[in-house]
C-alpha positions as CSV (number, residue, x, y, z in Angstrom):
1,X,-198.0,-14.9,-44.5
2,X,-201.2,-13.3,-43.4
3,X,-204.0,-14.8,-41.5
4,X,-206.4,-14.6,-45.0
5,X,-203.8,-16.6,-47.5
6,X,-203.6,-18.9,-44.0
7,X,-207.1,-19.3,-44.6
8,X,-206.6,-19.7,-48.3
9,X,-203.9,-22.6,-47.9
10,X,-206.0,-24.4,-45.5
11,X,-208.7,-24.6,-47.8
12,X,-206.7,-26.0,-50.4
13,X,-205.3,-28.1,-48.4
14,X,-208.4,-30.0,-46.9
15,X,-209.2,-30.4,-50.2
16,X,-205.9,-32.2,-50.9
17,X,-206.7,-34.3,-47.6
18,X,-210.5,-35.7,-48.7
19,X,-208.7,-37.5,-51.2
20,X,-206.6,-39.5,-49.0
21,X,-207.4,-42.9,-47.8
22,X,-208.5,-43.7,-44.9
23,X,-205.8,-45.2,-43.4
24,X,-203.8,-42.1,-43.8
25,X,-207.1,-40.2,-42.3
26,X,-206.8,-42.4,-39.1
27,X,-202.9,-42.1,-38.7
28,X,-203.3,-38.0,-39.2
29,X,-206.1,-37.9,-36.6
30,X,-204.3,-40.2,-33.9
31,X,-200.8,-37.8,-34.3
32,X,-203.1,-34.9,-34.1
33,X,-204.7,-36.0,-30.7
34,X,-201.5,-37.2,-29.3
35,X,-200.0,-33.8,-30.4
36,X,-202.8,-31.7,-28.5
37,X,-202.4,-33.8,-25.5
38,X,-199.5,-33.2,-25.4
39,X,-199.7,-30.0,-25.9
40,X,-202.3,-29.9,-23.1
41,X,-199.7,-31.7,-20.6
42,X,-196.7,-29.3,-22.0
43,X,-198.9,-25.8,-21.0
44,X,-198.8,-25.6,-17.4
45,X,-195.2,-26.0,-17.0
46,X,-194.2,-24.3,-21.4
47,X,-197.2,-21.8,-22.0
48,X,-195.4,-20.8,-24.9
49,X,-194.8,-24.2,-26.6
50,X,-198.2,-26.1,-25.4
51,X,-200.3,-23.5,-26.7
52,X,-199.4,-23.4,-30.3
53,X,-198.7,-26.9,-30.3
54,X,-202.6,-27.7,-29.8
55,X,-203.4,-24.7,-31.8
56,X,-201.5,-26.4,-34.4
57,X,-203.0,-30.0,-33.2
58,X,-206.8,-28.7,-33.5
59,X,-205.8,-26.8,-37.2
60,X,-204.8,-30.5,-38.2
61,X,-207.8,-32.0,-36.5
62,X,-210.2,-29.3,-38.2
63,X,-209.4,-30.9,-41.4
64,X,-212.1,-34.4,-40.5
65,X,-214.0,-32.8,-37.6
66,X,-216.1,-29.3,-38.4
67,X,-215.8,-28.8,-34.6
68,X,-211.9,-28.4,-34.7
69,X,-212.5,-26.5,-37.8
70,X,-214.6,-24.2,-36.2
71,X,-212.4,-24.0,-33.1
72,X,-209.2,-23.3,-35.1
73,X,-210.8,-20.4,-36.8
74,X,-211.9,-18.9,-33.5
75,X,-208.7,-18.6,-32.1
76,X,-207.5,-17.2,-35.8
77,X,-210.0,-14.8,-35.1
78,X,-208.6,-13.5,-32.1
79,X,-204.8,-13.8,-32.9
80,X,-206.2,-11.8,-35.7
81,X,-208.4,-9.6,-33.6
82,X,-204.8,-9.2,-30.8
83,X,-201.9,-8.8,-33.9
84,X,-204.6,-5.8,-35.2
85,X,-204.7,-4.2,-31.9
86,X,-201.0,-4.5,-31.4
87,X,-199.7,-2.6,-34.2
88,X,-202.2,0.4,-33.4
89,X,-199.8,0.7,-30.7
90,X,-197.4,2.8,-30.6
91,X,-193.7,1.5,-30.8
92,X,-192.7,2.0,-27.1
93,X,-195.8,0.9,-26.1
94,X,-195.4,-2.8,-28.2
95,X,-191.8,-2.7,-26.4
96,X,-193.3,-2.2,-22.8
97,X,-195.4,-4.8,-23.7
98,X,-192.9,-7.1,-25.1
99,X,-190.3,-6.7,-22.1
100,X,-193.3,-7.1,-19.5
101,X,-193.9,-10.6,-21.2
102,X,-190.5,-11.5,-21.1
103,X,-190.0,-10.6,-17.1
104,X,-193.1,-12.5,-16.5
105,X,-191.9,-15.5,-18.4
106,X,-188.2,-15.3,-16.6
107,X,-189.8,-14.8,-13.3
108,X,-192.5,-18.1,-13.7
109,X,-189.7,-20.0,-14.8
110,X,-187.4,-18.7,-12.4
111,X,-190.6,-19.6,-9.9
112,X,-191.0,-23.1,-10.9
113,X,-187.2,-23.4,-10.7
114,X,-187.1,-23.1,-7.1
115,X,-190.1,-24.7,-6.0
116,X,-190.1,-28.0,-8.1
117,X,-186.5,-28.1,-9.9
118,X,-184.7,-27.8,-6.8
């Protein structure tokens, strides 16, 4: 799924969601707030699961608050904007890139390991 039928299916799914009542409105916006919270409290310590969970949190949001909306479709814009720039790469470059991300990963978690887990 590209980022434009993303777009597409988000669209016709906030239309779905102006239909709903408002009790279903309230509950949606209350998991979505709890979700990016959590999220928020999940990203120092899991980078790489508390930042798409409140990117997911704030897509959710965006359908009742044009702020969220507008927010969401920034960073769409620059995964869009990063994804582009990565495949003009060439192959060994994307697998430098890849294996750097990973040893950085290993060695914050290995890092936070010994200073707090032990």
């Amino acid at each position: 799924m590209n980022l434009d039928s993303l777009r597409k299916y988000i669209h016709i799914r906030k239309a779905r969601y102006t239909a709903l009542p408002v009790f279903f409105k309230v509950v949606v916006i209350t998991l979505a707030s709890v979700l990016f919270v959590f999220g928020a409290i999940l990203t120092p310590f899991l980078g790489d699961v508390g930042v798409p969970l409140m990117i997911v949190a704030m897509g959710v949001l965006g359908f009742e608050f044009a702020w969220a909306q507008r927010v969401f479709e920034w960073l769409l814009h620059w995964v869009e904007r990063f994804l582009v720039w990565l495949d003009r790469l060439s192959k060994l470059t994307q697998w430098i890139i890849i294996i750097l991300t990973v040893i950085t990963i290993g060695a914050a978690v290995y890092f936070f390991y010994i200073h707090y887990l032990r």
